[in-house]
N, CA, C and O of each residue as an XYZ file, in Angstrom:
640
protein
N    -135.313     23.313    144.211
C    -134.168     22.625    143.657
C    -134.311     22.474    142.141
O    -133.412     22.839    141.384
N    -135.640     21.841    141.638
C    -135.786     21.696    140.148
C    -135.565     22.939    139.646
O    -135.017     22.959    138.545
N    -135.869     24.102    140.200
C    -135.862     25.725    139.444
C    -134.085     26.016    138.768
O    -133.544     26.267    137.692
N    -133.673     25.757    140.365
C    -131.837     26.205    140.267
C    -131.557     25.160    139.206
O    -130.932     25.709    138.300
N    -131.789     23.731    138.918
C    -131.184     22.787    138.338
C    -131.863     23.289    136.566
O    -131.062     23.349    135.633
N    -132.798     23.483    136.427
C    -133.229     24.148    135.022
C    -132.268     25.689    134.727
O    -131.946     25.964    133.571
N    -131.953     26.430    135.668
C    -131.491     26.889    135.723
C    -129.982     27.276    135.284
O    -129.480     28.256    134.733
N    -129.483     26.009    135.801
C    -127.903     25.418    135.456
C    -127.815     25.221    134.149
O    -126.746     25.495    133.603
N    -129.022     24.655    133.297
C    -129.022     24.067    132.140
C    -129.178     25.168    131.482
O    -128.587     24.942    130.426
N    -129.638     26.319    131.427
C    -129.909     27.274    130.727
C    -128.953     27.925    130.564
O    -128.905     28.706    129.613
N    -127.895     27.790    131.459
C    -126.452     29.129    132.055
C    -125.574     27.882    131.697
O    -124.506     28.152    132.247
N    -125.443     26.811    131.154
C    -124.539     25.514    130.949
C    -123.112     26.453    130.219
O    -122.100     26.297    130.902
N    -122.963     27.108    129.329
C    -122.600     27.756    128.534
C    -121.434     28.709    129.635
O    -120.219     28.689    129.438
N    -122.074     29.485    130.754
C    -121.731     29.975    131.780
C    -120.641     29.052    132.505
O    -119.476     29.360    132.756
N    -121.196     28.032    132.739
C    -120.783     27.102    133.752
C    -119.008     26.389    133.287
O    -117.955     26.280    133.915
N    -119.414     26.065    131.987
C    -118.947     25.843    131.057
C    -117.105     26.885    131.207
O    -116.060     26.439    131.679
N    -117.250     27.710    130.857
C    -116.727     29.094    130.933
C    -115.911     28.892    132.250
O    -114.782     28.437    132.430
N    -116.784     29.344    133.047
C    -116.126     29.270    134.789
C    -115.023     28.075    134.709
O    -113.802     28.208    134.791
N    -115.766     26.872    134.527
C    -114.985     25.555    134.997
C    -113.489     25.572    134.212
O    -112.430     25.183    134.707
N    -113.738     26.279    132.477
C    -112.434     26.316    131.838
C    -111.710     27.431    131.903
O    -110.686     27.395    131.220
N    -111.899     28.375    132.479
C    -110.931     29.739    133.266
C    -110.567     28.778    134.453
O    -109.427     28.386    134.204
N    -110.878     28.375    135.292
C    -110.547     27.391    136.670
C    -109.320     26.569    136.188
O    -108.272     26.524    136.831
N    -109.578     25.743    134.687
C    -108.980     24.881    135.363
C    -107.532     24.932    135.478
O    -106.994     24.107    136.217
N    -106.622     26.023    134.676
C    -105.187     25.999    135.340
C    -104.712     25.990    136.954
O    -103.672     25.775    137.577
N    -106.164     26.367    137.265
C    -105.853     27.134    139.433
C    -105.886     25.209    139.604
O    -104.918     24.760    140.219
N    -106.988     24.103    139.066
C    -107.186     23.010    139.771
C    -106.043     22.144    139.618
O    -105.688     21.368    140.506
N    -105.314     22.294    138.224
C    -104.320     21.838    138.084
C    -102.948     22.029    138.726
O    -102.104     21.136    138.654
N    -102.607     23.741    139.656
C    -101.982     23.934    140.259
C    -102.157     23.400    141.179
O    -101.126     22.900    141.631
N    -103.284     23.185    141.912
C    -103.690     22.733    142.973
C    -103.088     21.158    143.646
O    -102.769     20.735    144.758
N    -103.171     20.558    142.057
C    -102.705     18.869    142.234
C    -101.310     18.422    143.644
O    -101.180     17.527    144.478
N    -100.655     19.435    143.297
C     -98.934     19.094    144.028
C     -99.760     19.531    145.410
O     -99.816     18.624    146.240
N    -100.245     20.465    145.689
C    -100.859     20.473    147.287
C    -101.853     19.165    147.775
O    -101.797     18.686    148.907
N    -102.746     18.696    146.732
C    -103.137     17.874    147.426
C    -102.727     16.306    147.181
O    -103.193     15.239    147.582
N    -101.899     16.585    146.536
C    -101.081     15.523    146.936
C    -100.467     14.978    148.028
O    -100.568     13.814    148.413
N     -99.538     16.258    148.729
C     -99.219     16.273    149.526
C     -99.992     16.238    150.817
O     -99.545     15.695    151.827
N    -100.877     16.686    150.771
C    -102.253     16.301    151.913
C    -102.671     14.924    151.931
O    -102.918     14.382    153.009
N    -102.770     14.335    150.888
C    -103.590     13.587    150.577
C    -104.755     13.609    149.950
O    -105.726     14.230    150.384
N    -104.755     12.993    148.975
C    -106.432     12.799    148.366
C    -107.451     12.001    149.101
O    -108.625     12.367    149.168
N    -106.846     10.532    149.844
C    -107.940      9.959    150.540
C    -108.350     11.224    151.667
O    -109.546     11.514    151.693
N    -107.444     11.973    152.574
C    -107.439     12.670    153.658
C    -108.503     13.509    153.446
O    -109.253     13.785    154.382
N    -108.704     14.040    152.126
C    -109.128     14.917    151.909
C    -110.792     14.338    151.293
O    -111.887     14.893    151.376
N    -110.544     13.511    150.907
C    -112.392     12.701    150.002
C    -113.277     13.297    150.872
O    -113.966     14.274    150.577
N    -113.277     12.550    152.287
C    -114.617     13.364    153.326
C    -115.003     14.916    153.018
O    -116.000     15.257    152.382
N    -114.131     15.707    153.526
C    -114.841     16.930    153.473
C    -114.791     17.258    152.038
O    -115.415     18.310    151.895
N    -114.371     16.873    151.003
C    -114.377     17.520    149.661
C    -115.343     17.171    149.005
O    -115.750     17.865    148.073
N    -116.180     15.485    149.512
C    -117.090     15.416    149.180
C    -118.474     15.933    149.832
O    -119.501     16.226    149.219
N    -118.288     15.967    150.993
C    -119.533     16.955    151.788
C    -119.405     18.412    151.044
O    -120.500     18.634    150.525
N    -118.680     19.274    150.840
C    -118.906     20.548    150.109
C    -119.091     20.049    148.513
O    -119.821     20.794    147.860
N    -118.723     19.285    148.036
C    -119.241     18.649    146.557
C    -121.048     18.822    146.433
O    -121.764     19.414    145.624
N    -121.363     17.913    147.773
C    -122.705     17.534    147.545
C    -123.625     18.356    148.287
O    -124.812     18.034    148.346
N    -123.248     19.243    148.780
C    -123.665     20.585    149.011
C    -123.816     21.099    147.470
O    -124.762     20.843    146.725
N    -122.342     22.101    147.079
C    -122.741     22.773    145.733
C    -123.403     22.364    145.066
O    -124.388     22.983    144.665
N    -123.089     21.099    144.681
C    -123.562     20.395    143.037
C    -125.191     19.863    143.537
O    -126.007     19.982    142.623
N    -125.657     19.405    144.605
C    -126.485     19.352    145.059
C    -127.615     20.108    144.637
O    -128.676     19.765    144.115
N    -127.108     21.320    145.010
C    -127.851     22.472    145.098
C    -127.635     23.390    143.348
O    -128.508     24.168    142.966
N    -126.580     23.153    142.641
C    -126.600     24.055    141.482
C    -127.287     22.692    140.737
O    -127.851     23.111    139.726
N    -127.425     21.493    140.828
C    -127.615     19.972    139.406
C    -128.688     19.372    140.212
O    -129.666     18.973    139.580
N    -128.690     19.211    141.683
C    -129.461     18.324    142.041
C    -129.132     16.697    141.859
O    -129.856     15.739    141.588
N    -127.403     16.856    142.191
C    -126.325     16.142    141.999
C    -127.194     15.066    143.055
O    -127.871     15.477    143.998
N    -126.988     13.240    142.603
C    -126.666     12.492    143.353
C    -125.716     11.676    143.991
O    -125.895     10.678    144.689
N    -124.120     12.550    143.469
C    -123.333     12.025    143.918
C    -123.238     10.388    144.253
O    -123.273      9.696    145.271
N    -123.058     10.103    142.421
C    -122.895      8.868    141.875
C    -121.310      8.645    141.641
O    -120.855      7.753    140.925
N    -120.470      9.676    142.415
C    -119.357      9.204    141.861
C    -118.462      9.910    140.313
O    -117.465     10.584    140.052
N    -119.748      9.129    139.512
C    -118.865      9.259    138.018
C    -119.586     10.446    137.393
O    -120.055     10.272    136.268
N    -119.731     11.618    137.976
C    -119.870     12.934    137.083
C    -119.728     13.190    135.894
O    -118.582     13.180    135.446
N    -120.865     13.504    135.004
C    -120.875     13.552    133.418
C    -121.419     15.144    132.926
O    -121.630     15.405    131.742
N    -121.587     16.048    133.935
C    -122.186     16.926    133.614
C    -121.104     18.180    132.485
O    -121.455     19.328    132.213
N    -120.243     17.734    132.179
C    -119.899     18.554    130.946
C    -120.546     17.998    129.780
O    -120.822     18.546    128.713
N    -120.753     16.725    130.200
C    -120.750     16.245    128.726
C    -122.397     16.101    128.250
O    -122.847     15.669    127.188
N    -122.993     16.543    129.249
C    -124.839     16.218    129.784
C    -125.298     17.573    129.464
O    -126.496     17.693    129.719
N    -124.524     19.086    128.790
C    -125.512     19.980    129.411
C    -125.810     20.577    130.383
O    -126.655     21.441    130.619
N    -124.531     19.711    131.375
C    -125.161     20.670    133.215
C    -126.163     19.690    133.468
O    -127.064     20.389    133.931
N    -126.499     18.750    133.461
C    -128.120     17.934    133.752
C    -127.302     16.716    133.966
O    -126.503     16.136    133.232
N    -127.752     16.468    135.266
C    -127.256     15.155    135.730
C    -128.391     14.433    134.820
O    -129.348     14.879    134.187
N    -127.921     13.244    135.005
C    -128.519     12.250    133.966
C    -129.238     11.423    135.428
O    -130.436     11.508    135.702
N    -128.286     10.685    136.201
C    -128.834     10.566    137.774
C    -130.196     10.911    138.260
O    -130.947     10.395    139.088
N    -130.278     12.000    137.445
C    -132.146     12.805    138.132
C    -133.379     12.024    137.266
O    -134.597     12.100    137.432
N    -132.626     11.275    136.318
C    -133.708     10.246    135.611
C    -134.137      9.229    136.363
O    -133.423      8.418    136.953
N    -135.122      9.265    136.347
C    -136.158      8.163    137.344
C    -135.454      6.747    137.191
O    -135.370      6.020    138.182
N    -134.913      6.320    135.880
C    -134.381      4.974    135.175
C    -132.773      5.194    135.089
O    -132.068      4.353    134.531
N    -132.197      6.442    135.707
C    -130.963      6.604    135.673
C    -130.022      6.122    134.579
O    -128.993      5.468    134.746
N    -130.666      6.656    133.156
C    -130.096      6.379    131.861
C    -128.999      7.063    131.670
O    -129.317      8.069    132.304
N    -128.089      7.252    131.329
C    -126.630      7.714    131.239
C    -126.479      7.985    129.785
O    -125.608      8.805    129.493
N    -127.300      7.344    128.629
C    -126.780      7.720    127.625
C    -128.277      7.472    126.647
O    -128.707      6.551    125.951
N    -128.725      8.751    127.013
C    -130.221      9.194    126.368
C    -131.321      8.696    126.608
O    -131.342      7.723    127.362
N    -132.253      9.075    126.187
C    -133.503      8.956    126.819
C    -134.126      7.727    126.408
O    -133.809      6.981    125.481
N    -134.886      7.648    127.084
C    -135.828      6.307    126.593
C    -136.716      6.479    125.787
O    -136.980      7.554    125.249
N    -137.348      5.292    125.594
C    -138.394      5.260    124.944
C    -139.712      6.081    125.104
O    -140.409      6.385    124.136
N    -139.912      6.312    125.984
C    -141.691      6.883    126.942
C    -141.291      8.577    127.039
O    -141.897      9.234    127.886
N    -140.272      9.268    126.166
C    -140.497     10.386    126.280
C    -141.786     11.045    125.576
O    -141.987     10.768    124.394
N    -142.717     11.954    126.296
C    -143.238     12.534    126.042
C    -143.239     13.346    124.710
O    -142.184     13.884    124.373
N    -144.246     13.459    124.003
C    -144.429     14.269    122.449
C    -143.780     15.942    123.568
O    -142.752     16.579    123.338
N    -144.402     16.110    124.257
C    -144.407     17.237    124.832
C    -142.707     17.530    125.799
O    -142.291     18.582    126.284
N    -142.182     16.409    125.790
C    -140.913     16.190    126.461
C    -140.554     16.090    127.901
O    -139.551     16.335    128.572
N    -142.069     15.520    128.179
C    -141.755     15.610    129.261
C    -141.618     13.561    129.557
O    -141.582     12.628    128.754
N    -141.571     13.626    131.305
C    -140.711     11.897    131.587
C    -141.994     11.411    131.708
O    -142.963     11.959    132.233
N    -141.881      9.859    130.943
C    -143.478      8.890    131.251
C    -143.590      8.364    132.597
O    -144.669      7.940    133.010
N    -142.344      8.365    133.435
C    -142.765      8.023    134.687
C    -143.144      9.539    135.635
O    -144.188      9.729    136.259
N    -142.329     10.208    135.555
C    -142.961     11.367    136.314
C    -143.473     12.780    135.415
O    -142.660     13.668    135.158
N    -144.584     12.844    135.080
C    -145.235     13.467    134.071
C    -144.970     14.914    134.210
O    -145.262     15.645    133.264
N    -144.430     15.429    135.323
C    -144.636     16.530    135.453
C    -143.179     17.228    135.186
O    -143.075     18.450    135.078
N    -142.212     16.456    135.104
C    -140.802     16.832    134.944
C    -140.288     17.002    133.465
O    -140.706     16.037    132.826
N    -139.985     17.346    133.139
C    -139.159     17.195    131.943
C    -138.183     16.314    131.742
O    -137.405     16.147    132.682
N    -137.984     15.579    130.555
C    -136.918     14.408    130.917
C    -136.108     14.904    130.792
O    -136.014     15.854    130.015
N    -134.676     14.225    131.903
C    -133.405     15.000    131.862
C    -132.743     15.107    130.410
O    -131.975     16.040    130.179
N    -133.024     14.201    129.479
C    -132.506     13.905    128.481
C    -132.484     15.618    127.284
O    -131.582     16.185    126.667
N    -134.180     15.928    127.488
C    -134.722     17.102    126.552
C    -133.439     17.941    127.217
O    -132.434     18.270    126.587
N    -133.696     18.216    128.628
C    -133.207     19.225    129.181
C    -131.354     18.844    128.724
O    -130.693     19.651    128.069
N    -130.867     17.706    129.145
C    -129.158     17.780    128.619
C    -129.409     18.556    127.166
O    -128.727     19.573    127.036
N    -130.225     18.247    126.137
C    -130.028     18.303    125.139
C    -130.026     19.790    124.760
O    -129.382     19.888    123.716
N    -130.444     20.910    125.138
C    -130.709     21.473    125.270
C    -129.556     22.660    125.993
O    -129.147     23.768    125.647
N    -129.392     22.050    126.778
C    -127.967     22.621    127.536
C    -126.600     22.389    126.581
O    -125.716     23.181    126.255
N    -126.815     20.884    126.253
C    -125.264     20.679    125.693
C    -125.234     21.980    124.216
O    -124.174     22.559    123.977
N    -126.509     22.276    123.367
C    -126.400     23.050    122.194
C    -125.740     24.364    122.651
O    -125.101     25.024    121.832
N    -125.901     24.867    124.235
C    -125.257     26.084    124.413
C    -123.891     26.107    124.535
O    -123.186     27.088    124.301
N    -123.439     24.809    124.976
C    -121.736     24.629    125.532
C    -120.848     24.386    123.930
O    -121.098     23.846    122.853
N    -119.897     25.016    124.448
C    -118.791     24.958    123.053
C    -118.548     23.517    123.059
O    -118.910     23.041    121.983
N    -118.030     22.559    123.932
C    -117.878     21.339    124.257
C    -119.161     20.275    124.203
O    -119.256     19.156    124.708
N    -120.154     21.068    123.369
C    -121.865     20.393    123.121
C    -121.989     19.106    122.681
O    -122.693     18.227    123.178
N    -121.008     19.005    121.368
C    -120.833     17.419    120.658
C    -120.559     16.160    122.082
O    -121.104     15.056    122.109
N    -119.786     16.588    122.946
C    -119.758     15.729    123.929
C    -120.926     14.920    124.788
O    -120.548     14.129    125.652
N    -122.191     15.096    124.579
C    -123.551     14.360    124.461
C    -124.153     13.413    123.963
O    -125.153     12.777    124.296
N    -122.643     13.315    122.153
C    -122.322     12.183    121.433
C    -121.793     11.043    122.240
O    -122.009      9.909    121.813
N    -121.026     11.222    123.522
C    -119.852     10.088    124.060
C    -120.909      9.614    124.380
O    -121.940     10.231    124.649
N    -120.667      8.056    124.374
C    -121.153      7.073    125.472
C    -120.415      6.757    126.676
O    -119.195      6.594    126.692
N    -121.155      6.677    127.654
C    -120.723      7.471    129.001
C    -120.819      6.101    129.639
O    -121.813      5.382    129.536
N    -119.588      5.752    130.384
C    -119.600      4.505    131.138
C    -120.582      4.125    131.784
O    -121.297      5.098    132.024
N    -121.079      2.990    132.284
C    -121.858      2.418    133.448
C    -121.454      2.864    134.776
O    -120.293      2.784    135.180
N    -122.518      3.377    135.512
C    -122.329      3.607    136.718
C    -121.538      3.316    137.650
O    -122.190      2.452    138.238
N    -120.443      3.442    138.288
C    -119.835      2.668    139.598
C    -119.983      2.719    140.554
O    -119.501      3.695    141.129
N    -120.749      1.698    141.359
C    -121.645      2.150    142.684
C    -120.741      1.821    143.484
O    -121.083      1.961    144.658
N    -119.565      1.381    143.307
C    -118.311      1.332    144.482
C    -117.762      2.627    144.746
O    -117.070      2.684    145.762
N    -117.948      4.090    143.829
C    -117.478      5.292    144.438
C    -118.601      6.206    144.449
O    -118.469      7.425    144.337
N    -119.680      5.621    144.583
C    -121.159      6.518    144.607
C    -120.848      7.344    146.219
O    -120.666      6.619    147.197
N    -120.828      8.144    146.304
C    -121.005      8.797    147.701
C    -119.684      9.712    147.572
O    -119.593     10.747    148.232
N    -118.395      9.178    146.466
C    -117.129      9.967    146.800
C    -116.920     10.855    145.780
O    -117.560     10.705    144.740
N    -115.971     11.943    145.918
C    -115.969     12.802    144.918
C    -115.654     12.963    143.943
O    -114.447     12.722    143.964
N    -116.010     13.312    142.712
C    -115.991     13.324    141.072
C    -114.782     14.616    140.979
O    -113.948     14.576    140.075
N    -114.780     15.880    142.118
C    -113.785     16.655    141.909
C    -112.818     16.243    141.932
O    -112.110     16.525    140.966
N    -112.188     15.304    143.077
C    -110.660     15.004    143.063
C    -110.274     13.744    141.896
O    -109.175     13.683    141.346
N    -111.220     12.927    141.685
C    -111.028     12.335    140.600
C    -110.614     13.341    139.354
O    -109.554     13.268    138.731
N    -111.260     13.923    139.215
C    -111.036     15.128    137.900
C    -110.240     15.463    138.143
O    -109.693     15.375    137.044
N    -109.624     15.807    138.673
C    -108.307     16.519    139.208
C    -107.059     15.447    138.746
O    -106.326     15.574    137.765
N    -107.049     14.535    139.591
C    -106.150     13.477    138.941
C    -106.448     13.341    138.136
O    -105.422     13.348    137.456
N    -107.523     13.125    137.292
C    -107.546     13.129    135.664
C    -107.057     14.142    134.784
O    -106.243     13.848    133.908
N    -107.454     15.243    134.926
C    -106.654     16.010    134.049
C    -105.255     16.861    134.542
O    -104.812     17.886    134.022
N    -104.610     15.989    135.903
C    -103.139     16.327    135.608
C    -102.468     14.781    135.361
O    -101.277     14.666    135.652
N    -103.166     13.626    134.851
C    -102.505     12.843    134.408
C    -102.266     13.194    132.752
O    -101.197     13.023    132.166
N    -103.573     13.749    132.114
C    -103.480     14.175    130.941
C    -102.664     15.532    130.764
O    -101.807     15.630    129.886
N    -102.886     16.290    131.399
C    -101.535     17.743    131.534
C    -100.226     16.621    131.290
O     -99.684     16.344    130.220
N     -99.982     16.190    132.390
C     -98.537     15.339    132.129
C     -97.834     14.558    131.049
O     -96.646     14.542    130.726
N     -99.175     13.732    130.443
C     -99.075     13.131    129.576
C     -98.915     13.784    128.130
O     -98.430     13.106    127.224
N     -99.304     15.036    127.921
C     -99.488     15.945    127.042
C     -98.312     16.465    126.665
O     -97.760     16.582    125.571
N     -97.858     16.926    128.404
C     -96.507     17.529    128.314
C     -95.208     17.008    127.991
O     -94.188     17.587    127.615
N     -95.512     15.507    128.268
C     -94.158     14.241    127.672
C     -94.360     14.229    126.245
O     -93.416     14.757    125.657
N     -95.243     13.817    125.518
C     -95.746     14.251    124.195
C     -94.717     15.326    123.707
O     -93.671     14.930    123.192
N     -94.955     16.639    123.839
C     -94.573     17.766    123.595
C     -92.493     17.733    123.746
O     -91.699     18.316    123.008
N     -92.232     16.975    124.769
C     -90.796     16.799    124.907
C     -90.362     15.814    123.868
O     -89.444     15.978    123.064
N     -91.172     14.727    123.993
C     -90.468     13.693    122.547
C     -90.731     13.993    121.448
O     -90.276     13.411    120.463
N     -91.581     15.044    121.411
C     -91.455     15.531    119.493
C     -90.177     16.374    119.178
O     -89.956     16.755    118.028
């Protein structure tokens, strides 16, 4: 799992790419699952969520997904689950003072975010955790997020 997840961070750039060719298809997507439902749909969207991301991040499906803005590197995989950089006890060598043998996620975001065009985003400070949607999916949230902003963009564009 650590291999594929170093992995991700190295190809962030890749990932990067994929997700922004995608996202006109996710945004089409919105009016279908609407119509399904989004709650209907949370269960299985989050079981194949935490499958993929699982397996490409070593995702803990916390809910509030930051990995554009991380580098591809869940932040979650930090022993102290820091969200917005590393601590103090990083290693000269970069690696984590609690688990010596890892690299802190922090080196590794940092590292990832320099490959992504969207890299400065490592700058945001990234909300506090919400352990009331820890277990549910960050895709359909995203989804409603950026067709509230599509929409909102597009009213913009009519009142000018």
């Amino acid at each position: 799992m650590y291999a594929v997840r170093k992995w991700s961070v190295r190809h962030s750039r890749r990932l990067e790419w994929f997700y922004l060719k995608f996202e006109w298809l996710i945004l089409a997507l919105h009016p279908l699952l609407q119509v399904i439902g989004y709650q209907r749909l949370e269960k299985p969207v989050a079981f194949v969520e935490k499958i993929v991301k699982g397996f490409m991040f070593d995702c803990k499906m916390c809910g509030n997904c930051v990995l554009s803005a991380t580098g591809m590197s869940c932040p979650m995989n930090c022993p102290k689950q820091l969200r917005n950089g590393p601590c103090g006890g990083v290693r000269a060598n970069g690696k984590c003072e609690v688990i010596p043998d890892m690299l802190c996620v922090w080196t590794e975001s940092y590292s990832g975010s320099r490959n992504m065009r969207r890299g400065d985003n490592i700058m945001l400070v990234q909300a506090p955790v919400d352990r009331s949607i820890e277990g549910n999916s960050s895709w359909l949230r995203e989804i409603r997020k950026l067709r509230e902003a599509h929409d909102a963009k597009k009213r913009m564009l009519i009142q000018s």
